[in-house]
C-alpha positions as CSV (number, residue, x, y, z in Angstrom):
1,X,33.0,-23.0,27.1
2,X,30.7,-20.1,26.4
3,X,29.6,-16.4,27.8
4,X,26.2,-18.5,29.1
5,X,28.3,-21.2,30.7
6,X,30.5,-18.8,32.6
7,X,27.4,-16.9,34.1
8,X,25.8,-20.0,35.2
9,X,29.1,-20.8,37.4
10,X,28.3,-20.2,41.0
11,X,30.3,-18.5,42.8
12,X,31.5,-17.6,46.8
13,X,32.4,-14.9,49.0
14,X,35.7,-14.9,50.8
15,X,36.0,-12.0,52.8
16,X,34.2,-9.0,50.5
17,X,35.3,-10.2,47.4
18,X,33.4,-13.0,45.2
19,X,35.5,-15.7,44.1
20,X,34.4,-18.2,41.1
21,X,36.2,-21.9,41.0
22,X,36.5,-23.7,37.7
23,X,37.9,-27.0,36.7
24,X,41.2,-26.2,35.7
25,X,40.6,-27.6,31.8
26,X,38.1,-24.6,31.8
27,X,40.2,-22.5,33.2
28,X,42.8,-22.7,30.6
29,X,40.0,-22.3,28.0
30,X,38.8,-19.2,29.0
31,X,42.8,-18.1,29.8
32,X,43.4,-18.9,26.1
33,X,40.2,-16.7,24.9
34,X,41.8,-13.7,27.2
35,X,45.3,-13.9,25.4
36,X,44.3,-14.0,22.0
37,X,41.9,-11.0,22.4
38,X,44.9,-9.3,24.0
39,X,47.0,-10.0,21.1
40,X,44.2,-9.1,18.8
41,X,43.7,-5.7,20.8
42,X,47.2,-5.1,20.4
43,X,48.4,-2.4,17.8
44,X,51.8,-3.6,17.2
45,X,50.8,-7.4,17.0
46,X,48.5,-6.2,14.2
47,X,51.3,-3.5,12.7
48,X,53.6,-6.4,12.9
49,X,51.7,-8.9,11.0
50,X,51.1,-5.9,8.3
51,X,54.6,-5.8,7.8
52,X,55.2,-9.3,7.6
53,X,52.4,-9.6,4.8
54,X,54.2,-6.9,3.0
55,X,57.9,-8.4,3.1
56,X,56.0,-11.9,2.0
57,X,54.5,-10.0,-1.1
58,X,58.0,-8.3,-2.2
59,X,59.8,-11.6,-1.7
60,X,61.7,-10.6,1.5
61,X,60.1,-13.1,4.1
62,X,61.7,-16.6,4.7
63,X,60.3,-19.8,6.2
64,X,61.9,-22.5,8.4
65,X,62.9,-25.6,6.9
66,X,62.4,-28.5,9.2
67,X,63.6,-31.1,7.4
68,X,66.6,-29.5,6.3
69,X,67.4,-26.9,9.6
70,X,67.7,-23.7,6.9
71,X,65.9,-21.0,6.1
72,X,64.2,-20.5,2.2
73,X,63.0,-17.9,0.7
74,X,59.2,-17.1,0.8
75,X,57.9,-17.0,-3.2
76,X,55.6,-14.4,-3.8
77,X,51.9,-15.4,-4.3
């Protein structure tokens, strides 16, 4: 679903305010495009995945095994 699709949705008046119904497949689209630009906006989402890039590159992070149920130790690049 894009910006041109969602001003091409009609919409109705209940009382004073407009109200706009979508299929509920493109609902969840366009509730997915909302959350990740809210995480994106966010300053400690992206101050968090700063610091994780920097324990990754001094050797600190660690990963989830599946297979095994352990944690192992993230090699540096």
């Amino acid at each position: 679903m894009t910006l041109a699709d969602l001003k091409n949705v009609k919409h109705e008046q209940i009382g004073k305010l407009p109200v706009v119904i979508l299929p509920l497949a493109q609902w969840q689209e366009v509730e997915a495009i909302l959350e990740e630009y809210e995480m994106m906006s966010s300053s400690s989402y992206r101050t968090s995945i700063a610091e994780s890039r920097r324990q990754i590159k001094q050797g600190k992070g660690y990963r989830l095994d599946l297979k095994a149920g352990k944690f192992r130790k993230i090699r540096k690049p």
